[in-house]
N, C-alpha and C positions, 0 to 999 in steps of 0.2 A: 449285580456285578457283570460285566461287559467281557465276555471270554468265550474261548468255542473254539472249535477246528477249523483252520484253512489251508492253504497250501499254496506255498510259497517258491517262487521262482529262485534256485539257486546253482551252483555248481559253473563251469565254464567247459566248452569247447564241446566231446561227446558227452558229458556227463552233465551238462548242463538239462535242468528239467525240474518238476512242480515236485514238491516233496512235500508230505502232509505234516503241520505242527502245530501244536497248544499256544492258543494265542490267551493272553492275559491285559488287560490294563491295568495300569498302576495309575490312583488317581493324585497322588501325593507326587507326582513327577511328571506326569503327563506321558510317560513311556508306555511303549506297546511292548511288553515280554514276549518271546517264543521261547517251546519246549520243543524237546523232544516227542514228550508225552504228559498227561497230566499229574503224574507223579515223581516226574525228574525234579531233583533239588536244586541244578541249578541251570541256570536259561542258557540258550545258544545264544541268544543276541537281542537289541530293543532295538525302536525304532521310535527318533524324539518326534510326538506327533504333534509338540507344541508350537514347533519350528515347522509342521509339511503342508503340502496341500494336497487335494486329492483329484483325480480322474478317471474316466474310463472312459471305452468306447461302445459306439452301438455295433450290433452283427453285425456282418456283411447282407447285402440284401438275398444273394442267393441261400442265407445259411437260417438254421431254423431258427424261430425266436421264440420258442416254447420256454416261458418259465419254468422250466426242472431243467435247465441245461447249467452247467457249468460258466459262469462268468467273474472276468478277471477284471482288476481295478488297480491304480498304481498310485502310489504314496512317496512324493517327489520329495525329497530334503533341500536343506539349502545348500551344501555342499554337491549338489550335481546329481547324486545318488537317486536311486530310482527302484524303488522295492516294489514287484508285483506280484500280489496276491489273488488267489483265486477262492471264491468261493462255489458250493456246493449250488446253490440254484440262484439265481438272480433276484429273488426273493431276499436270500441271506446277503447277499450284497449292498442289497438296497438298503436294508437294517445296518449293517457296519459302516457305512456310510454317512449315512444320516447319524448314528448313536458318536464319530470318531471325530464329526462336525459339532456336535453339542460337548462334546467333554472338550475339546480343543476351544471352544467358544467360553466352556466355564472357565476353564484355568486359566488363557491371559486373559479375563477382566477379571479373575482377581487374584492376577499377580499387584494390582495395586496397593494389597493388603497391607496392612502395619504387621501382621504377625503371619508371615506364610510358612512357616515352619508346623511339620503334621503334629508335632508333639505338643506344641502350644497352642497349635488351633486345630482339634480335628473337628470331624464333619459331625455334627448335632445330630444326624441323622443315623450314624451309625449305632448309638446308643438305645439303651429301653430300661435301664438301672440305673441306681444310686442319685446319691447327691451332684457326683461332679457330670454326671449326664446332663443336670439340668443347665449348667453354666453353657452359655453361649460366648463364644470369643469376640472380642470385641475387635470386628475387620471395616478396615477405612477400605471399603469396595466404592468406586467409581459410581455415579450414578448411571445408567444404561440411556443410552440414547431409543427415545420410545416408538420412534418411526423406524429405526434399523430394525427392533424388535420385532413392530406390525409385517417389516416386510420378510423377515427369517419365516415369520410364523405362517405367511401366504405361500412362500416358496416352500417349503419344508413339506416333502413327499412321506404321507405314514404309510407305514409297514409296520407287520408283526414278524417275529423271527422262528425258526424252524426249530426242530430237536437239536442240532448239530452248533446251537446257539445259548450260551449262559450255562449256568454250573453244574443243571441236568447234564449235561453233554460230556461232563465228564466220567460218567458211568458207562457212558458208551465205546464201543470198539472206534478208532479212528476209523475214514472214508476208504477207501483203497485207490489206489494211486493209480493213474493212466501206466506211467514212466514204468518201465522195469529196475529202473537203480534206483539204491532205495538207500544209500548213503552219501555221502559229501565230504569231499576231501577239505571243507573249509573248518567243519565242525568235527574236525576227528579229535582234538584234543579237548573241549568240552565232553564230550561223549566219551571219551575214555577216564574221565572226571568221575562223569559220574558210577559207568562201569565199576571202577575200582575203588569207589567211598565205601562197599559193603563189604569186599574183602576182606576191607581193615576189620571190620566188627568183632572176626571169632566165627567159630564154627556152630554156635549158636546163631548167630543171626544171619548167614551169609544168602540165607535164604527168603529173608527180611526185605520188604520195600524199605528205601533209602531216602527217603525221602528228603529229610534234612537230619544236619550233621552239627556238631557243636564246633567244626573247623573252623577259622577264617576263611574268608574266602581274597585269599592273597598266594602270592606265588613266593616261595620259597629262598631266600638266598642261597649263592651255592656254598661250600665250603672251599678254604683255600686249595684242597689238592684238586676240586674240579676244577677251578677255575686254573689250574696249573696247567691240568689235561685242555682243557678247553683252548690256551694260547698257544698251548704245542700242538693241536690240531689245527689250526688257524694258519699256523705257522707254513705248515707242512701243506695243509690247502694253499696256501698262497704261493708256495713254490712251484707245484704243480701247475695254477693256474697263467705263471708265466711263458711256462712251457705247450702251453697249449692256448692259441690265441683264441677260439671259440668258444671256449667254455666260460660258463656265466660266475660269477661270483656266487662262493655259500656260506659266507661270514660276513661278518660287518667288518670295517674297516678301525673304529671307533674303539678303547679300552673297556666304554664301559654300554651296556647293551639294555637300556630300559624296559621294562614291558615283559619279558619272557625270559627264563634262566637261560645263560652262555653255553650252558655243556650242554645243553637240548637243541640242537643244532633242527631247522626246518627241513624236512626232504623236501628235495628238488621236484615241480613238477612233473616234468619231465618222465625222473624214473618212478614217479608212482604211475605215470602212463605205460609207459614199458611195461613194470610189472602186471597191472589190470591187462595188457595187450597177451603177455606169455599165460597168463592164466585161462584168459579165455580167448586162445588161440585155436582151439576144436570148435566153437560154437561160433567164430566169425567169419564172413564171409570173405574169400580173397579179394575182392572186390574193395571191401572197406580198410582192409591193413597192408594188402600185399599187391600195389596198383602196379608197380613199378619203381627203380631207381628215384624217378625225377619226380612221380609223388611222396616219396619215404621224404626227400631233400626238402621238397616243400613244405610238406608238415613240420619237419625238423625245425626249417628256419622260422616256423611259425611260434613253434612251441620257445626255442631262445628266445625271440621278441618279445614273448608273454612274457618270458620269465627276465627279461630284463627291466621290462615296464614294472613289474613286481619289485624288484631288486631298489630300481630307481625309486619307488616309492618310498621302500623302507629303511632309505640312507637318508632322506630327507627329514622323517621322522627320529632318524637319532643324532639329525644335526641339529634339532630343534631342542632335543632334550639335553643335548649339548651345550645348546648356548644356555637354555634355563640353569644349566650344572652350573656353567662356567658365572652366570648372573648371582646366583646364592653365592658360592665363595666366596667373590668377591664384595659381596655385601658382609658375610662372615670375617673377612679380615679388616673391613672398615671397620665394623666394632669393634672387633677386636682392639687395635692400634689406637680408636678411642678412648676405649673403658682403661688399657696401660698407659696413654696419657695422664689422664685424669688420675688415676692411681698413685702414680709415681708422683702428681703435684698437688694433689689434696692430702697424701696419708699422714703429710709431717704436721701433727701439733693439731690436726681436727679430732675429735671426738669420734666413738666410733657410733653413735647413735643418726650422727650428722650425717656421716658419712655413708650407711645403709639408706637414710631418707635419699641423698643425692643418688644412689643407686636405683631406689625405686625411683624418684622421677626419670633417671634415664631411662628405667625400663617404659615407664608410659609414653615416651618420645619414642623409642623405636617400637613398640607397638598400636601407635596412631600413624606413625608410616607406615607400617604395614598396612593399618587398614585405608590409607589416602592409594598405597601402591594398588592394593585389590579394588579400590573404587576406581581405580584409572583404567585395569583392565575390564573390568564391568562395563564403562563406557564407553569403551574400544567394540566389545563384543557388540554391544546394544547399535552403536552406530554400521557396524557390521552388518546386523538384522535389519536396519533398516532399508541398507540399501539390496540382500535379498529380497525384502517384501517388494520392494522397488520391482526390480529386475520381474518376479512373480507375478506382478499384477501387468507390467505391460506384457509378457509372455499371453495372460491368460486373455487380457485385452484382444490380441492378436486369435488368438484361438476361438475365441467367441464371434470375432468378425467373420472365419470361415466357417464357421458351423452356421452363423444366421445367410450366409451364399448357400450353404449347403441346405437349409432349409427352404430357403426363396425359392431353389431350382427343382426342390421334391415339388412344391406346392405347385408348377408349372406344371411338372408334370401329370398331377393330380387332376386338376383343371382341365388338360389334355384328354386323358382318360376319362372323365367325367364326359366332356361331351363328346367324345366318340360313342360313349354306353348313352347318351342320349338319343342320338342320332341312331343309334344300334334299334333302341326300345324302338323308335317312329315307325323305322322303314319295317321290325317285326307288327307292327300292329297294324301298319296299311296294308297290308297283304289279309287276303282274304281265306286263302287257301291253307294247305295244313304246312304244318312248322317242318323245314327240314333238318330234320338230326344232326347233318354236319353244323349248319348254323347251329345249331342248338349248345351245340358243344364247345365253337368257338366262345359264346357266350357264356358259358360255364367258367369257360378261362379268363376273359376279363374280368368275371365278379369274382373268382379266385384272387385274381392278381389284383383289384381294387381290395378287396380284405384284406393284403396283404400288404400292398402300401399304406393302409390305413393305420395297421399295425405297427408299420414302421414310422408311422408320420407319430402316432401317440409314443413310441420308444424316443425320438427326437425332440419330444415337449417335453418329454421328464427329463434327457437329458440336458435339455437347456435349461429348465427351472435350477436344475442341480448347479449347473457352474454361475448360471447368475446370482444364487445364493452363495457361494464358494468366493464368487468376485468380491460380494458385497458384505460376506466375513470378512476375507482378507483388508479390503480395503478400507473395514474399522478396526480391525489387528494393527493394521500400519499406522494410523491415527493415534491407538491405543500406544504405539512403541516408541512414537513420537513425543508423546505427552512422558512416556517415562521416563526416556531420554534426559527432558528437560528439567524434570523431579529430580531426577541423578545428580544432574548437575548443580542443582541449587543446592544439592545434599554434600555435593562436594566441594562447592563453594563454604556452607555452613561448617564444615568440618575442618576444613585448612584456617577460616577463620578462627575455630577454636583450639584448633593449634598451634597458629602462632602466637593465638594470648596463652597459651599456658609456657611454649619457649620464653615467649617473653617475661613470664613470670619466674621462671627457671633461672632466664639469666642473670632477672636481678637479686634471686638469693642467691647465685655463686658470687654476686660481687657484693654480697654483704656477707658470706661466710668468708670469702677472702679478705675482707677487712677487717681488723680485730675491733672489740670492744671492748675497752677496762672500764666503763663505767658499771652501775650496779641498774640501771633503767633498763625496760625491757628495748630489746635490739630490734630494728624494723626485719632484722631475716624472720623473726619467730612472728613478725604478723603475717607474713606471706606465706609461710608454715603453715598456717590458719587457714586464708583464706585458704590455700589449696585444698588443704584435708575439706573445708565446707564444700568448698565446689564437687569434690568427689563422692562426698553424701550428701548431694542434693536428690532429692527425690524429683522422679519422675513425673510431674503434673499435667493435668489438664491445662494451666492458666493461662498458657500463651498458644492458643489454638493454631494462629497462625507459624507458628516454628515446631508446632508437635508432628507434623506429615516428617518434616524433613530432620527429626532428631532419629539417629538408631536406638531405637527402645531394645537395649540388650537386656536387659531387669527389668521385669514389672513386680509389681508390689504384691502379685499372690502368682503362685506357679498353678501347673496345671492341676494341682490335687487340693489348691486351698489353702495352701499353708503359706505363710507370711514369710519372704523370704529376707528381707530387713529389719530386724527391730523396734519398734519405736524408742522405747523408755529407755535400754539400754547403750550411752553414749559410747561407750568401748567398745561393742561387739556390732556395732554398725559398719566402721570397715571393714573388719573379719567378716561380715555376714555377705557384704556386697562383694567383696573379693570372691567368698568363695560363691557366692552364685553366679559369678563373671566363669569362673575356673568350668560349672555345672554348663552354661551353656555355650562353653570352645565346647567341653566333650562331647555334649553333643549335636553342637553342627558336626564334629568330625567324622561323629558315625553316622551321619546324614548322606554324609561325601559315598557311603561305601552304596551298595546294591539293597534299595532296601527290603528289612526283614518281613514289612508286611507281604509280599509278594508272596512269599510261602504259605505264611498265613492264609493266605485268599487262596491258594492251590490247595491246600490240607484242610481248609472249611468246605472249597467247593466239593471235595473228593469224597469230602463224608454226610453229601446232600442226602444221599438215599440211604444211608442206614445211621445207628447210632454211633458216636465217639465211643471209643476203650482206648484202655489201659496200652500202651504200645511204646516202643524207645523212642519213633518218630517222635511222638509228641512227649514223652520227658526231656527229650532233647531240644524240641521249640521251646517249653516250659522256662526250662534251664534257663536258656536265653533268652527268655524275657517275654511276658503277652502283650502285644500291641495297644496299647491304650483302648484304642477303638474295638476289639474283642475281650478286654477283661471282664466287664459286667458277663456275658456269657459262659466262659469258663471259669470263673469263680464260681459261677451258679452250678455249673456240672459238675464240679470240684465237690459240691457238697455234698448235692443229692447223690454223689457216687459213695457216699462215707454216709450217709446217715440215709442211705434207702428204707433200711430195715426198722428203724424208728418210726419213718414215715407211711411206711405199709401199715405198720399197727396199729399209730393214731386213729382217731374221729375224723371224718372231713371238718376241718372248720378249725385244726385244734388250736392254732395259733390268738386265731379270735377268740378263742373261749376264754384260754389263758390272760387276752386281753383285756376282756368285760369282767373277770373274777378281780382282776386286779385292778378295776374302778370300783368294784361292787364293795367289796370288805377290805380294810385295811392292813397293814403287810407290811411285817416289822422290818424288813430292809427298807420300803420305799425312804424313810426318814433320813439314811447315809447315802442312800442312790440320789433324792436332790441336793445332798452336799455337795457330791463328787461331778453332778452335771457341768457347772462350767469350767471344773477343773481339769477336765478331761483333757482338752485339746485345746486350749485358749490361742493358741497361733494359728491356727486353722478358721477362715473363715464362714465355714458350717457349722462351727459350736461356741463362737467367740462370746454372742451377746444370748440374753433369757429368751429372744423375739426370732432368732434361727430356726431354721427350718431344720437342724438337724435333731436340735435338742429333745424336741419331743419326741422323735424318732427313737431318740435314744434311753427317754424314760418309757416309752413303750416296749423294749424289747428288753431292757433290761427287769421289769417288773414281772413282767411272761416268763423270761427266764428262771427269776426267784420262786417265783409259784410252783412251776416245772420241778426242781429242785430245791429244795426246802434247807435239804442239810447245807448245800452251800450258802442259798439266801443271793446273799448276796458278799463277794469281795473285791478290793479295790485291786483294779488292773484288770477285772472282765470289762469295766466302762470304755476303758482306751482300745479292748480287743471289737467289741461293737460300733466303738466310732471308724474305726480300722473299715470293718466291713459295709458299715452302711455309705460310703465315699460308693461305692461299687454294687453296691445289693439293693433292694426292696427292704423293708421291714421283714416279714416272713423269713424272706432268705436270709436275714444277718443274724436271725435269730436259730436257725439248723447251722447256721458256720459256726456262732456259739457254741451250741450243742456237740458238734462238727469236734471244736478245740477241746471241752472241757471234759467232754463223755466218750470221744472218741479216741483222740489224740493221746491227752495227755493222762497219767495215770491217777490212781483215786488218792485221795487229801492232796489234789495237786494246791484248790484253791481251797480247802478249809481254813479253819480258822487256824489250825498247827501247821499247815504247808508244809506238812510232811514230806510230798513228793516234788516239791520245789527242794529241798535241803538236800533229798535223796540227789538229784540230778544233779546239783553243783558237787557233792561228791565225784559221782561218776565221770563230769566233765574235768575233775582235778587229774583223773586217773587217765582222761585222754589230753590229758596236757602235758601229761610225762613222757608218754611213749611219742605223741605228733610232734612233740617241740620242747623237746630235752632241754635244751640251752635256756630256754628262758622261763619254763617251769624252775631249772636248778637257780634261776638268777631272782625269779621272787623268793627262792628256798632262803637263802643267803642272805636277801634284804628283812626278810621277814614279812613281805605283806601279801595280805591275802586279797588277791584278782578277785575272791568271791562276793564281796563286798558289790562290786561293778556291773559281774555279770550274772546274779539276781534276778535284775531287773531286769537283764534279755531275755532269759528263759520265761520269768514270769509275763509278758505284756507283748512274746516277739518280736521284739528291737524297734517297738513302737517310743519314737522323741529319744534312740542312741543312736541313731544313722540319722545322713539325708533321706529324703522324700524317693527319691529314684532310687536310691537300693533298697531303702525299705519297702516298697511296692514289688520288687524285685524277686525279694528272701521271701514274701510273702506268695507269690505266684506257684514257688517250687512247694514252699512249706504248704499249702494248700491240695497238693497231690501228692506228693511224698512223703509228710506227716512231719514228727516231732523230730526227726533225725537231722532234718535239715537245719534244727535251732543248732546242733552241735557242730556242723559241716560250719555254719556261717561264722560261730562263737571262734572256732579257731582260725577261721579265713581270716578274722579282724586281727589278731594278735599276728598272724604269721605275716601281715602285710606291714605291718610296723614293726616287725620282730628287730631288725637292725636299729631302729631308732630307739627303742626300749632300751635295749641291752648296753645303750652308748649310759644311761641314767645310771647315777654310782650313790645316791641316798634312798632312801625309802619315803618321805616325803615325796620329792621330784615325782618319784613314780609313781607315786598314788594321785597326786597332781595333775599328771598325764593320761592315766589311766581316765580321769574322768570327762575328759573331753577329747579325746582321741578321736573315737568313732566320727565326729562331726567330720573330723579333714582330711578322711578318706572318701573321695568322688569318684573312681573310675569302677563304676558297678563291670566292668566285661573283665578285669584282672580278678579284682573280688571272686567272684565268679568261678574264675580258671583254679584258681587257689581251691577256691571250698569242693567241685567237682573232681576237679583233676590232682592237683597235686596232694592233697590227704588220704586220697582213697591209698589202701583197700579200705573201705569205710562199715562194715557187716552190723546190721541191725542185732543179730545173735548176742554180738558184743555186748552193746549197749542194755539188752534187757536183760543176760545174763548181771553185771557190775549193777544195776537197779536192784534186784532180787536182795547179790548179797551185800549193800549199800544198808538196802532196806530195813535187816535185819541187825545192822548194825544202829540205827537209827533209831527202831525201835527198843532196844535193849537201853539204849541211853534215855530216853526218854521214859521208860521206864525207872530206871534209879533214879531219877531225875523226884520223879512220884514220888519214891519211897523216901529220897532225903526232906522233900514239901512236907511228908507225913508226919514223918520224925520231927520237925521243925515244928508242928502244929501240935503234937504230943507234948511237945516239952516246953513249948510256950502255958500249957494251959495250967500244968505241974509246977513251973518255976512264978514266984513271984515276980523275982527280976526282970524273968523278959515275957512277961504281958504288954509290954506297952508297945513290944516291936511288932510289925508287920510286915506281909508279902509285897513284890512291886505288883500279884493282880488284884488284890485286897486293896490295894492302894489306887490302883487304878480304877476301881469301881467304886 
């Protein structure tokens, strides 16, 4: 991972100076993070380094050039912007460098990709478990031009990097800083961010690294009475400001203020300079605050110009978010005025089945404009990029011309030097007599100063190797944005073409719904009815290679965990399934759009390089919200070992294999229902689908280990789906202690016997927190009469394995993996209370048992899920729960006991009575 300490140029006027900060890469974005420190939750600011180029300069020649000096390098954007960083020796410079030139090198050539999204394509490498570690994504990468290659690889200067470099470096104190200010008026409200996220905690934790939070990370609306306060302070500034001609503007001018809350008004530069001026007004010198009248004037007028250049900036930006506001609306009431069109002249005398299909086709007409609108700014942008790269290479063209003057004129002088120290050597060695000291010493100084140009001439070869590699990235980057350019285009051409044939097919079923038909023949609206629905589950193929680059593959035929996200066999639940996997991935591109979660991840793994992971709310609160795809294999694995240490101290070495080879060696009265349930397990899942998968055998191996292990369970059905669960993510070994993990740890004893004792126990207890969490709709099955327990069985028994999608159920399983069994109850009522409105609307009992059993599929938004099962249920106390278990239990037991004695009575009096000999048991019957 590419991160470490630098120090970074920031601040303005006297406060301008190098400030030390946790740099991070992010490789899924191409951004560079800074921190505060390595344990802030959230960054002061990126730098997109997919967009920058890089430079530095050599010393001056009087200055020293010892590698351990400090040297600084700058990171040019395409907007103008110019970020310089310093590093700790020229050594580490060299290494950031060079590592910010290859990850910039990776990511645009393969931005080409068909799938650049981290969730559908992460990096292979990240991985070292499970099944879906071994899938590799299928990326339409560019082929590399192999002479650019050879010449990167000739130019490319190796270096190794220091302490102060990679995830080591985070255990370390930061550098100390030249500068004696050691804050920044730019990051004061990030930094008060973070300050204040552990406040919140309690008195319990305030004491607590903060690391990360289960907040969004969004800024607030205000309420109506701020926003009151807010225009009557606006007001009242703007009165004032008439009255006084020099003073700067400190409101916006606009109603509405994007980007930061209204009633949080900026302090003016100005008086944060004043203030910093009175405060340290003992320790400055008169010289620097108190010159005179006509320097106070000067500075003054200088600080207004700043602060109007500022001002002016930031009117600009709300005229832009302005016109964006004013662009939505206006598209908002064109639909509008549409759809009551339409309304008002289709609803007399159509059908209303007709009449929702003509709704959804408008809905796909205005959401294929949308996407032709964002491919039009896509192409705006990209032509934009192109002509920075433009602008960049002839800049760097230009700068290469005077560095190679600059080197012609060293090399002159070098030559110079040279033979003067030649001519030096002659006239000392034709001399016969003894050497004079002062000569002696001149010549000391020339081979000083020839060392030292030499030094300097080799600082000038690296850095010309550097920007000629730099040139001759850029200048296949530009190449590269060109070619994409052109791909865009054809993608936007292919797109508008497929949009006007589906208008066009649009418009000829409104003009056969608007024509009547009394014959009894099928009507041509109901073939175009047809075709559309076919067009819309048409699957995604290979067969026309040449139009697959430029199709958007929003659906592919298995998501990232294996699972089938279309049906085959089933003709009905094929739009349903494509719709809602269309629904799956808007969410989450959107939570793409936000700052992403890995970033933390990579600060909270580097942070716990040198010592072990624990228990801590940081990390239940990462948990909570979800593990990164690319780190679940590893915390799953520590997930376990954290729950079944004490098992595994006490074993043999080896015990897994034992249990292995005993269950090839002798025969084992589950194996016989264990290869029933094999491909029943997961059949929509590409890891267990067919006999010849790679998962399958996985899965009779750990399940027969298991049986052996525990005798008295053996084996029951719904440990297969919990093993398939885990091996997606685990080894063999390890899926087989998450077993262990659920069955020995977790959950309580006869959870999985053959009586599922403490399955019956739990749906009890979960009746008894459906009364108190959600009154309303506990009392609304009371009434219809049907029993939810039927439903949710199957949750508790198999953890919402095939009753969710794929994303939350990887999800529920993250938290329920560290937090245990409690979380099947947190989740069991999050689904009920997220439907609870639409339940309660169902007035038969039928309907609702109807609902009940496919609900869970149509709920997608795993981050509300979430908020619900975290946030709004608690207080949540585990006390509760084993306390209502105990006396559940006893009640359970006592039933099941009469239960015995009436079987008894029944078999007594069968054997006494003639008549009822002939009747039997339904387990007599069953066997």
């Amino acid at each position: 991972k590419l991160c470490g300490y630098l120090q970074k140029l920031s601040g303005k006027g006297p406060l301008r100076g190098f400030r030390s900060r946790w740099f991070v890469f992010d490789p899924r974005r191409c951004y560079l993070y800074y921190f505060k420190g390595p344990q802030e939750p959230l960054p002061l600011g990126h730098l997109d380094i997919a967009s920058a180029c890089f430079s530095y300069h050599q010393p001056e020649a009087g200055a020293a050039a010892a590698g351990d000096e400090p040297a600084a390098f700058e990171v040019h954007s395409p907007g103008g912007a110019v970020a310089v960083l310093k590093a700790a020796t020229r050594q580490d410079m060299t290494y950031w460098l060079q590592e910010l030139q290859q990850k910039r090198w990776e990511y645009c050539n393969n931005l080409d990709a068909a799938k650049r999204d981290s969730r559908t394509s992460p990096t292979p490498s990240d991985f070292s478990k499970g099944l879906v570690a071994k899938d590799n994504p299928d990326l339409n990468i560019l082929s590399q031009n192999a002479s650019a290659e050879r010449a990167r690889n000739i130019l490319a200067v190796e270096t190794s990097p220091t302490d102060l470099v990679g995830e080591q470096a985070a255990s370390q104190p930061a550098p100390v800083q030249g500068s004696a200010i050691n804050f920044s008026l730019k990051q004061w409200s990030t930094e008060i961010k973070n300050s204040m996220s552990s406040l919140r905690k309690g008195n319990n934790e305030n004491r607590k690294s903060v690391f990360y939070t289960t907040e969004e990370w969004e800024l607030l609306d205000p309420t109506p009475k701020d926003l009151e306060d807010s225009m009557a302070l606006e007001e009242k500034r703007k009165h004032l400001a008439e009255g006084s001609k020099g003073r700067r503007l400190t409101s916006s001018a606009f109603p509405f203020d994007f980007g930061r809350i209204p009633h949080k008004a900026r302090r003016p530069l100005k008086d944060m300079i004043g203030s910093s001026k009175n405060r340290n007004s003992s320790d400055s010198s008169p010289t620097e605050w108190c010159s005179g009248n006509g320097s106070k004037l000067v500075s003054e007028l200088q600080l207004k110009y700043q602060s109007q250049q500022e001002e002016l900036e930031t009117l600009k930006k709300d005229l832009l978010s302005q016109k964006e506001l004013v662009r939505l609306l206006q598209q908002t009431v064109r639909s509008s005025q549409y759809d009551k069109y339409f309304a008002s002249r289709l609803c007399e005398g159509v059908p209303k089945d007709k009449l929702e299909l003509l709704h959804q086709k408008d809905d796909q007409i205005l959401g294929l404009n949308n996407q032709l609108e964002k491919l039009n700014l896509e192409k705006d942008s990209l032509q934009q990029e192109v002509k920075n790269l433009k602008c960049k290479v002839g800049e760097l063209n230009e700068r290469l011309g005077m560095l190679m003057e600059t080197i012609q004129a060293k090399d002159e002088v070098i030559m110079k030097l040279s033979r003067q120290l030649s001519e030096c050597e002659d006239s000392t060695s034709s001399q016969s007599g003894a050497v004079n000291s002062s000569m002696a010493t001149c010549t000391n100084k020339e081979l000083q100063e020839l060392d030292r140009l030499k030094d300097n001439l080799q600082g000038y070869k690296t850095q010309n190797k550097f920007l000629n590699k730099e040139i001759l990235e850029l200048s296949a980057l530009r190449r590269n944005a060109e070619a994409r350019e052109r791909e865009w285009q054809a993608k936007y051409t292919s797109l508008e073409a497929k949009l006007c044939q589906i208008e066009s097919k649009y418009l000829i079923l409104l003009q056969e719904m608007k024509t009547p038909v009394c014959s009894e023949e099928q009507s041509p609206a109901r073939e175009v009815i047809t075709q559309l629905l076919e067009d819309a589950l048409k699957a995604e193929t290979s067969e026309q290679p040449e139009q697959a680059f430029f199709k958007p593959h929003l659906v592919s035929e298995y998501d990232i965990y294996g699972f089938q996200t279309v049906p085959e066999d089933d003709e009905e639940e094929k739009l349903v399934a494509k719709s809602r996997a269309l629904d799956l991935r808007s969410l989450s591109l959107s939570e793409n759009r936000e700052i992403s979660a890995g970033v933390k991840w990579e600060n909270y793994l580097a942070s716990t390089m040198n010592r072990e992971m624990m228990r801590c709310v940081e990390l239940k609160n990462l948990i909570r919200s979800g593990i990164p795809h690319e780190h679940r294999s590893k915390i799953w694995k520590w997930c376990v070992n954290l729950h079944v240490k004490k098992f595994k101290d006490s074993a043999v070495p080896g015990y897994f294999q034992t249990l292995l080879q005993k269950s090839l060696e002798k025969p084992n009265p589950a194996s016989k229902q264990i290869e029933l349930d094999l491909l029943r397990t997961l059949p929509n899942n590409k890891h267990y689908s067919s006999p010849t998968s790679e998962g399958i055998q996985k899965l009779r191996n750990v399940l027969l280990a298991f049986s052996w292990r525990n005798p008295d369970i053996g084996y029951c059905q719904g440990l297969n789906r919990l093993v398939a669960i885990a091996l997606l993510y685990l080894e063999q070994e390890d899926a087989f202690w998450c077993l262990v993990t659920i069955v020995e740890v977790f959950m309580p004893r006869d959870y999985y016997t053959k009586t599922l004792l403490g399955s019956q126990v739990d749906q009890r207890v979960f009746k008894d927190l459906m009364s108190e969490k959600l009154p309303r709709l506990h009392a609304h099955f009371e009434q219809y009469k049907v029993d939810y327990t039927l439903i949710t069985f199957n949750w508790f028994l198999v953890v919402f394995v095939d009753s969710v999608v794929s994303d939350i159920l990887f999800k529920i399983w993250d938290s329920f993996l560290y937090e245990g069994p409690k979380v099947i109850f947190r989740f069991a009522l999050a689904l009920f209370k997220y439907k609870e409105e639409e339940i309660l609307k169902l007035q038969d009992s039928m309907s609702i048992f109807k609902y009940l059993r496919y609900f869970t599929r149509t709920i997608l938004d795993a981050r509300k899920l979430t908020a619900i099962a975290f946030g709004d249920l608690n207080p949540f106390p585990l006390r509760q729960i084993r306390n209502r278990r105990t006396y559940h239990l006893e009640k359970v037991r006592l039933e099941l006991t009469e239960l015995e004695a009436i079987r008894e009575d029944f078999l007594r009096e069968r054997e006494t009575c003639v008549e009822k000999r002939d009747l039997i048991s339904d387990d007599e019957e069953d066997s």
